[in-house]
C-alpha positions, -999 to 999 in steps of 0.1 A, spaced: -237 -291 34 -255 -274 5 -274 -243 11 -300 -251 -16 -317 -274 15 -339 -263 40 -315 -263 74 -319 -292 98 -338 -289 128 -320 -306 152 -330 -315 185 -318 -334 217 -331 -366 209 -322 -386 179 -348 -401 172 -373 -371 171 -351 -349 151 -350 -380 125 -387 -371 123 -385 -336 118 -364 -344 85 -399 -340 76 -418 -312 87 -450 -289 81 -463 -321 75 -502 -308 79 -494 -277 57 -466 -275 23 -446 -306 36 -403 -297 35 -385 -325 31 -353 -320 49 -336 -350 33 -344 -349 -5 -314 -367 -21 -292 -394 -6 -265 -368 -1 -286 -346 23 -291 -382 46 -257 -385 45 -257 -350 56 -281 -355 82 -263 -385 98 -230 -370 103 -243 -333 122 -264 -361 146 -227 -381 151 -234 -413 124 -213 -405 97 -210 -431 69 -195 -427 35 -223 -427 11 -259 -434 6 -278 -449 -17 -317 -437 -36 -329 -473 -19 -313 -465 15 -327 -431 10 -359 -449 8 -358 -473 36 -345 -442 59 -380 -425 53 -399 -458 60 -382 -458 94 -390 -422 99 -426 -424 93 -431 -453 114 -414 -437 142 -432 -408 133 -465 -424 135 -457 -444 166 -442 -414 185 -479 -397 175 -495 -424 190 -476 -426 222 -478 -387 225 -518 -388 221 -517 -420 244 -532 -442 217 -520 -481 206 -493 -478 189 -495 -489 148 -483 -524 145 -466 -522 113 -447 -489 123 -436 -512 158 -428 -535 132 -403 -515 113 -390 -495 138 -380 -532 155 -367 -547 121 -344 -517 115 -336 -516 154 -321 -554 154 -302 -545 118 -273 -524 127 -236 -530 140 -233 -499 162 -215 -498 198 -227 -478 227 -195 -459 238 -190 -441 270 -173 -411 270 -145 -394 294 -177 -366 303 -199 -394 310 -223 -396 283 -237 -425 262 -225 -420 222 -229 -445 193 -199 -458 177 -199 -472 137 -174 -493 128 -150 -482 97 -172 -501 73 -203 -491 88 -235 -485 66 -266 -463 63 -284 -496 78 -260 -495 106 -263 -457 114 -306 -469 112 -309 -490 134 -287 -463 163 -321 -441 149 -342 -471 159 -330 -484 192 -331 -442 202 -370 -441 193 -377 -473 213 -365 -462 244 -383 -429 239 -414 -447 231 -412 -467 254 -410 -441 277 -371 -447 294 -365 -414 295 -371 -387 317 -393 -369 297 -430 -371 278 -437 -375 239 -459 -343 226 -473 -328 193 -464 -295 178 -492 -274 186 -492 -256 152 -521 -267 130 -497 -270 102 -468 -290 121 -482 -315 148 -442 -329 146 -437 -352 174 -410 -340 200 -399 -351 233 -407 -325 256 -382 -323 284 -388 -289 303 -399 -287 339 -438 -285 337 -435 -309 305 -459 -286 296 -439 -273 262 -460 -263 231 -436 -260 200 -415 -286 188 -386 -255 182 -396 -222 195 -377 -203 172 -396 -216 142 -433 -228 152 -434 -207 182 -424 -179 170 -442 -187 138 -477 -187 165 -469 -158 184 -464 -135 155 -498 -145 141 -515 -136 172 -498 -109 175 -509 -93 145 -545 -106 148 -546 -88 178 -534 -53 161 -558 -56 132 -585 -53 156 -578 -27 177 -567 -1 145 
């Protein structure tokens, strides 16, 4: 992976780091994915490695991420979710070729076949955000609390009470700032 990109922030569920491919999305937007190279990128840390990508896949990959972004915002703030981004997130969802797979630990991965396409790798992205929308998981939908983030993230702590979609960039990003706000007024 070049370092010329911003690093991935990668969570424990798929389909919410897809949307943080994007993020500071109420401040300077970083786009995480800017060439078809850096999906391809993307896919293989997250387990869907494919060969190659193309600018129109490229394309059709954001599409799905804003729609699950704006559905996942809508669950999260317990809202209806936007038909055309249900839409989408369905079409690419039905698309793909992918396996679930078991594995000797026990765990649920997502196998592409040898041929297997950017569509394909999609539509695992897809299926993930519909069962977190749709609330199978053990675990609620939240927003970033940073004014400049608000990334959806699936909160799965204890008190589901979590603030930060990472802690080690938005949170720490908020405590510093109050931490110097509250130094400049007591010197």
């Amino acid at each position: 992976m070049s370092a010329r990109f911003p690093e991935f922030r990668l969570g424990e569920v798929l389909a919410t780091s897809f949307t943080g491919t994007l993020s500071e999305r109420q401040g300077d937007p970083v786009e995480r994915i800017p060439t078809p190279e850096r999906l391809v990128d993307w896919l293989t840390v997250s387990g869907l490695a494919v060969g190659s990508c193309t600018t129109a896949q490229l394309e059709r990959a954001r599409e799905l991420r804003e729609s699950i972004h704006a559905a996942a915002t809508a669950a999260a703030l317990h809202e209806p979710l936007p038909a055309s981004a249900v839409r989408v997130i369905n079409d690419y969802s039905a698309r793909g070729r992918a396996a679930a797979v078991l594995t000797p630990e026990g765990e649920r991965r997502w196998r592409l076949g040898a041929t297997s396409s950017v569509e394909d790798a999609l539509s695992v992205v897809a299926a993930d955000a519909v069962g977190v929308i749709a609330g199978e998981r053990d675990g609620r939908l939240a927003l970033c609390a940073s004014p400049t983030c608000r990334a959806a993230f699936f909160d799965t702590s204890q008190s589901r009470t979590r603030r930060w979609c990472d802690m080690n960039t938005c949170g720490n990003r908020q405590k510093k700032a109050r931490f110097n706000a509250s130094h400049r007024g007591t010197t």
